[in-house]
C-alpha positions, 0 to 999 in steps of 0.5 A: 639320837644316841650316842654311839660308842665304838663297834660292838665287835671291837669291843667283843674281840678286846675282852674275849683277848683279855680272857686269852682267847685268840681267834684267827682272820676267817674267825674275826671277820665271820664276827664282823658279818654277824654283829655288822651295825651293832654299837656299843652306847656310851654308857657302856650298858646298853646297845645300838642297832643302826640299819643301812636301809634302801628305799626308791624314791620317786624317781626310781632311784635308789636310796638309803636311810639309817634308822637307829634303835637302843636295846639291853641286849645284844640278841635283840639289837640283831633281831631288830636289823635283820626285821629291817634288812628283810623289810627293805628287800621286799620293799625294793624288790617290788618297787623294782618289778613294777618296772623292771629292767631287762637285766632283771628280767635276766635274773628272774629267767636265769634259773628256768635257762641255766637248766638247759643243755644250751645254755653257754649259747643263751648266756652269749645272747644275753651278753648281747642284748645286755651290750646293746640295750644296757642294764638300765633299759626298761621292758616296757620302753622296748617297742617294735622300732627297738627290735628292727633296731638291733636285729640291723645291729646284728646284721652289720656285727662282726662275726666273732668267732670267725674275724679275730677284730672287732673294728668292723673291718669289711672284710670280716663275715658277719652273723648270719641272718639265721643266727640274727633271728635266734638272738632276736627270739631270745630277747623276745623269749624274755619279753614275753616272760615278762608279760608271763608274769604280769610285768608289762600289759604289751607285747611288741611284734617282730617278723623274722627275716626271710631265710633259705633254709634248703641246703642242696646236697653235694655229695653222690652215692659214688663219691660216698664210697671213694670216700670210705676206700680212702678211709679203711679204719673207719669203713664200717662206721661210715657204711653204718652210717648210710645204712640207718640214716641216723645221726653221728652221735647216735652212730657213735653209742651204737652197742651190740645188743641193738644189732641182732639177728630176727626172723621176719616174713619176705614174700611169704617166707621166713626168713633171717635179718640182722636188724639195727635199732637205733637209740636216738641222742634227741628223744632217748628212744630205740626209734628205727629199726632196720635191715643191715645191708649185706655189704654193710654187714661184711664190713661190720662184722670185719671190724667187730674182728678186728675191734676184739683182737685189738681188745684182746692185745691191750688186756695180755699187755695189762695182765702180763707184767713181762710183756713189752707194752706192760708198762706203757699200756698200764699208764695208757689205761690209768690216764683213761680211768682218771679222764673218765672219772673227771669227766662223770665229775663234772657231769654230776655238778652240771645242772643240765638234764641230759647227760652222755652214758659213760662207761664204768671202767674198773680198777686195774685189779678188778679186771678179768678179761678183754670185756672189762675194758668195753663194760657198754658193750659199744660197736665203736671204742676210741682207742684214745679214751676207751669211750664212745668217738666224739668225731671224726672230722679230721679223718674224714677231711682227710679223706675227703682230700685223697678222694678228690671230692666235694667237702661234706660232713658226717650229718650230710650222710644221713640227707644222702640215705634219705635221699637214696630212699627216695628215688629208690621209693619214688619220692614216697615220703611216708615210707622213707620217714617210717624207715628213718624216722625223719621228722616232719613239719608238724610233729616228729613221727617215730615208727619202730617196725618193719613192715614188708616193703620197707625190706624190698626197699632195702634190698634195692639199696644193697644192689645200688650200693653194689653198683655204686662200688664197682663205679668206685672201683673203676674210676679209681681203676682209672685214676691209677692208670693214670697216675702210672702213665704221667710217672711213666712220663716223667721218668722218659723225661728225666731220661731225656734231660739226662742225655742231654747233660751227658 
């Protein structure tokens, strides 16, 4: 073995200082990382390249040898390490996969994951197996036994989300059995990416649990629409809403140019119909297509009034520096413009194939008129952020109070427009799927026409939405009735304590 003098890079920084050169921290250690393992020999000629190699044993275990070689010149001296750096991390890497671990198998898969849009819930799955199996566990010691091991763990788990104490109090909720069969199927998704590759020759078999997965609908027609009474603001979204059956979010990015005016044929005559085409957050394609209602269509166009005077205000408060609101509106848009352009930002360093359509909102001297600040042309505008809503949860709950009825969100809406269909149509399936675009058990089928009956179904729709207002208006009719004999109560009684005190 020879003998080694001191650090090569020691050496380097002493002489190049001598000549006067000075070099700052990132510099110096950047040296340190490219001459790492090079020495200077005692005769202070030649050069030492020594390895920090790791090997497995015969155990599994990892270990490292340093071999060593003398060379004339440095450049060679680092060829040599990195031939050996490079054959050590094949050697490893495929004495590793032959029997990998579940943490491996976690790095093998993360790059086909990371891609998805959920990937912030596969990532907390992950975290769980990692918890319960450790970063040691082999693939192929996972056997069926091991499943049914962890899907109870997860049944008797805390709920993190909801119980603020992981001390396995009783009274917390636990994870639902619905949820327990989705981290079961991702640790299963690994499994069988292993086998995928050749990793492991068997794969273990698990039965889900058994769950429910009907949820009954606790919401009516009637309740629907105390609903949009309480909520005026919001009247033509949740009408909207009803009339298509769509999802929120697709409800939510409806633009003008998918509501239009068409000419279709009605019991043997022509005859004009705005017609909504609705493009689906899920599928990226215009997938329903149907007739507005003409309830519907009053209060649509009352909002696209209303929508466009208020657009029409902001834009004579940024272009006239004296009104009132000059200052306070200029700031308001400045903050969305920068929120927006944050918001892109971030969009184009995720990884994630879908991604939300954002307006483009121009600089304030590039504006010329009310349209410039709604570039998408969209039915709804946040006057928040001048973007498309993200909710309307608390509205709605709101709402929901001063109605005096069941709790339900804006999803459930689109089971009451399916379920209004069908006792309209008899419990005809194929019909309200055309009509909708509900999916079905085996494949998601997506029409976009409309045929003759779909517009007589619709038309029986608007008369029993016509109905179901007047019952709103009676029981609220009622309500107030009385409201106004229990204050008409209470005021005889006031009057009565009064004299009693005289």
């Amino acid at each position: 073995m020879a003998k080694k003098g001191k650090r090569y890079i020691d050496h380097y920084l002493m002489k190049e200082r001598a000549k006067g050169r000075r070099f700052s921290q990132e510099q110096e250690k950047q040296l340190e990382r490219q001459f790492e393992g090079v020495y200077l020999h005692s005769d202070g000629r030649r050069f030492i390249a020594v390895a920090n190699v790791p090997y497995i044993d015969a155990k599994g275990r990892k270990r490292y040898k340093r071999p060593e070689k003398t060379f004339k010149t440095v450049t060679d001296a680092r060829n040599w390490l990195e031939e050996k750096r490079v054959e050590s991390r094949k050697g490893v890497e495929a004495a590793e996969t032959a029997d990998p671990t579940l943490a491996q198998i976690m790095e093998i898969a993360q790059p086909k994951k990371e891609i998805l849009p959920t990937w912030n819930r596969v990532q907390r799955w992950w975290r769980t197996i990692h918890e319960y199996f450790g970063s040691t566990r082999k693939v192929r010691t996972i056997k069926d036994r091991d499943i049914i091991a962890y899907q109870a763990w997860l049944l008797t788990r805390p709920n993190g989300k909801l119980c603020r104490s992981d001390d396995g109090d009783a009274t917390c909720p636990t994870i639902q059995p619905i949820t327990v069969n989705a981290y079961c199927g991702e640790l299963l998704w690994l499994i069988r990416e292993a086998h995928r590759l050749g990793l492991i020759k068997v794969m273990p078999q698990y039965t889900p649990i058994a769950t429910f997965s009907h949820r009954p609908l606790n919401i009516t027609l009637q309740d629907f629409l105390k609903v949009v009474d309480a909520l005026p603001q919001h009247r033509a979204l949740l009408l909207l809403a009803l009339n298509t059956g769509a999802r929120k979010g697709d409800i939510f990015r409806l633009t003008l140019d998918r509501i239009a005016k068409r000419e279709v044929l009605q019991d043997g005559k022509r005859v004009m119909k705005t017609v909504i085409t609705v493009r689906s957050t899920k599928t990226n394609k215009e997938n329903i297509q149907v007739p507005m209602l003409r309830k519907v269509e009053a209060a649509f166009e009352a909002h696209i009034k209303q929508q466009n005077a208020w657009l029409q205000r902001f834009y004579n408060d940024i272009a006239d520096p004296k009104a009132p609101n000059h200052k306070r509106r200029v700031a308001w848009y400045q903050r969305c413009r920068a929120a927006l352009h944050h918001k892109v930002q971030k969009q184009n360093q995720s990884k994630c194939p879908i991604k939300e359509t954002l307006p483009d909102l121009k600089p304030l001297a590039e504006l010329r008129g009310p349209g410039d600040l709604n570039p998408m042309g969209l039915v709804f505008v946040s006057k928040q952020s001048l973007r498309p809503y993200k909710s309307i949860g608390w509205a709605l709950d709101s709402a929901i109070k001063r109605a005096g009825v069941a709790e339900f969100s804006m999803h459930s809406v689109r089971h009451l427009a399916t379920t209004v269909l069908l006792d309209i149509t008899g419990g005809d399936v194929d019909q309200v799927q055309r009509i909708i675009g509900w999916s079905s058990t085996a494949m998601l089928q997506i029409y976009g026409h409309i045929a003759h009956r779909h517009l007589k179904t619709f038309e029986k729709f608007d008369e029993l939405l016509g109905d179901a207002e007047e019952w709103a208006q009676e029981d609220q009719t009622q309500s107030s009735r009385l409201k106004a004999k229990k204050w008409k109560w209470k005021k005889k009684a006031s009057a009565r304590r009064m004299n009693r005190a005289e």
